[in-house]
N, C-alpha and C positions, 0 to 999 in steps of 0.2 A: 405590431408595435415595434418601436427603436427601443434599443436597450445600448445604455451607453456600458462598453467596460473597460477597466483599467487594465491596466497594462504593465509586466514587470520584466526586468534582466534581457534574457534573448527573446523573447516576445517582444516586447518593447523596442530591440532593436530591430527585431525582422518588419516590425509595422512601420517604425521609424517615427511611431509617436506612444505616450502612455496613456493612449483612450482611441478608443474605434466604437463607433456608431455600427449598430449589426440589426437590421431590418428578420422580424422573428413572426411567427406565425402567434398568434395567439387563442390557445394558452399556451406557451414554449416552455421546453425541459431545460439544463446544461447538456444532455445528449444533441437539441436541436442546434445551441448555441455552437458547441464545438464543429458539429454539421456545415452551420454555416461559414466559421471559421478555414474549414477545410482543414481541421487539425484531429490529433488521431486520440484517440478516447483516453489514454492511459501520458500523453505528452505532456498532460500539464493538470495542477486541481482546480478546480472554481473551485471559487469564496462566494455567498449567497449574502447580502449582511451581515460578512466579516466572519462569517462562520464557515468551514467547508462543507462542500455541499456533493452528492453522488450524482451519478446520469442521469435520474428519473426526477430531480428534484425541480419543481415546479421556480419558474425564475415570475415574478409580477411587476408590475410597469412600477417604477418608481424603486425597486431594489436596487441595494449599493450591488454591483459583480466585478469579481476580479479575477483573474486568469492567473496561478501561480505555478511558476514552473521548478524543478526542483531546485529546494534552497541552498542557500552557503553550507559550505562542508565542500565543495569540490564540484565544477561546472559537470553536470550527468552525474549527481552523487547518485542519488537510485539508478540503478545500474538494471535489476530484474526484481520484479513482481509478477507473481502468478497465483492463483487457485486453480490446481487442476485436478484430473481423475487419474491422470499417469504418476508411476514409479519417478520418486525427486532423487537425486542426483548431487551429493555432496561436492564431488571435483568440478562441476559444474558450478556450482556460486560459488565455490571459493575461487576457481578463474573469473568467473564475472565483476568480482570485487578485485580483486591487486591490480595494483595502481604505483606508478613510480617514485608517489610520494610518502609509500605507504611502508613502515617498518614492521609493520605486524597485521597480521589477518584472524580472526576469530571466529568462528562458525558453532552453531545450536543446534542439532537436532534433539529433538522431543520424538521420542519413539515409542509404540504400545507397550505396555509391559502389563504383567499376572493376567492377562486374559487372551485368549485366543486371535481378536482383532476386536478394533474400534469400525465404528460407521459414521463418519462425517455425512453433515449434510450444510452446506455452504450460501448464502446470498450472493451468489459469486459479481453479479453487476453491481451487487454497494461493497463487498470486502476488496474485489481487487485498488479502487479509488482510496477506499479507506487504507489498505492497507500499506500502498504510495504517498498517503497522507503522513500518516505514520513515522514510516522511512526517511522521507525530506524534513520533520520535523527533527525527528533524534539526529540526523546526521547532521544538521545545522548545530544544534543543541550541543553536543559531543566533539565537533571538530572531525567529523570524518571525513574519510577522502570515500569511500563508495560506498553502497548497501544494498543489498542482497535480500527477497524472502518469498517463498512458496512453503503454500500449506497442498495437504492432501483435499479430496475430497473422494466420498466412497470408504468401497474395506481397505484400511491400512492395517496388517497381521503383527501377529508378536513379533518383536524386534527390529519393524520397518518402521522408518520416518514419518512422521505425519505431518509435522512441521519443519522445517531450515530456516535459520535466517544468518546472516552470512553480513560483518562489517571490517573495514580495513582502517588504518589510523596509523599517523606517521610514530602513534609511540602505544603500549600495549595497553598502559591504563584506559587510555580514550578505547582500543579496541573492544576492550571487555565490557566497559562501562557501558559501553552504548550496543552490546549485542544482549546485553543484561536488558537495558532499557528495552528495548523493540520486541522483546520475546515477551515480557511482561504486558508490554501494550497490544500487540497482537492478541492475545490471553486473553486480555479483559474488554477488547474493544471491537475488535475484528466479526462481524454474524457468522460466525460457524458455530458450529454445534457437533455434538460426539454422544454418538449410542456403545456402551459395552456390551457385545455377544458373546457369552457366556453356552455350556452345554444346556444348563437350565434357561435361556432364555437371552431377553432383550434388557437394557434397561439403560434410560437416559441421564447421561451422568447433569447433575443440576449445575447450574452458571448464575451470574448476577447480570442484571441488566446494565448496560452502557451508560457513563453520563451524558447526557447529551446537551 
């Protein structure tokens, strides 16, 4: 099938139009789309029917699609996104976020605490999309100049990081505001999940489902 998609900012200028025709296999993911693009999984979000949509999500002839690449706040505001199994690394996002035009930097960790270690266990191919969704949204939203986040996945022990998130802003209120914002939406939005290991056992701490 052709699937026409829109086109935005440096996208738009790299194709040198706001719509490209992309000849797709059908039934095609956004994974096949970006494929065929020759663009790299985490460069940019599809919009599916104006909604963001992850890798695996099914695109059908006749859907609106749009390629969005990170928004206003600062050309590259999302600067790093990761889920991973490795030790995170605080002087690490806060160099990834400072920026020349940036008067303040503010950085999150969420770290275990009263129990021995947490056990993440992650969707890692829908949170890393989502949670670049995320980023480019607040940092638009907030007036950032860059944004920053890795979560853990696996054992994170007492007093290790589980989560970072990491935003720069030319004045401290927008800083704070918007590493407020992102830790909160990471929280309630992002698929991860967390078991408390205890000497007595397992037990999965409970969450609320996503709006979707």
């Amino acid at each position: 099938m052709v699937v026409s998609v829109r086109l935005f900012a440096g996208l738009r200028e790299r194709a040198g139009s706001d719509r490209v025709d992309v000849e797709l296999p059908e039934p095609a993911t956004v994974a096949d789309l970006l494929a065929a693009m020759e663009l790299a999984p985490r460069s940019c979000v599809a919009a599916i029917n104006r909604e963001y949509a992850d890798p695996a999500d099914r695109i059908a002839p006749g859907d609106e699609v749009a390629l969005v690449p990170p928004v206003s706040g600062g050309d590259g505001a999302v600067r790093h996104v990761r889920v991973t199994p490795e030790a995170l690394d605080l002087a690490a996002l806060a160099a990834a976020v400072r920026d020349p035009r940036a008067g303040a930097v503010v950085l999150f960790e969420g770290v275990t605490r009263e129990v021995p270690e947490l056990d993440y266990e992650a969707y890692v191919e829908m949170a890393e999309p989502k949670l670049a969704a995320i980023a480019a949204e607040e940092a638009a939203r907030h007036g950032l100049c860059a944004v920053a986040v890795e979560h853990r996945t696996g054992t994170v022990a007492l007093g290790e990081p589980s989560v970072i998130v990491a935003a720069s802003a030319p004045h401290r209120g927008a800083a704070f505001a918007g590493a407020r914002a992102l830790i909160d939406r990471v929280k309630a939005e992002a698929p991860i999940w967390k078991v408390e290991v205890t000497e007595s056992g397992r037990e999965r701490v409970p969450g609320t489902l996503p709006s979707v």
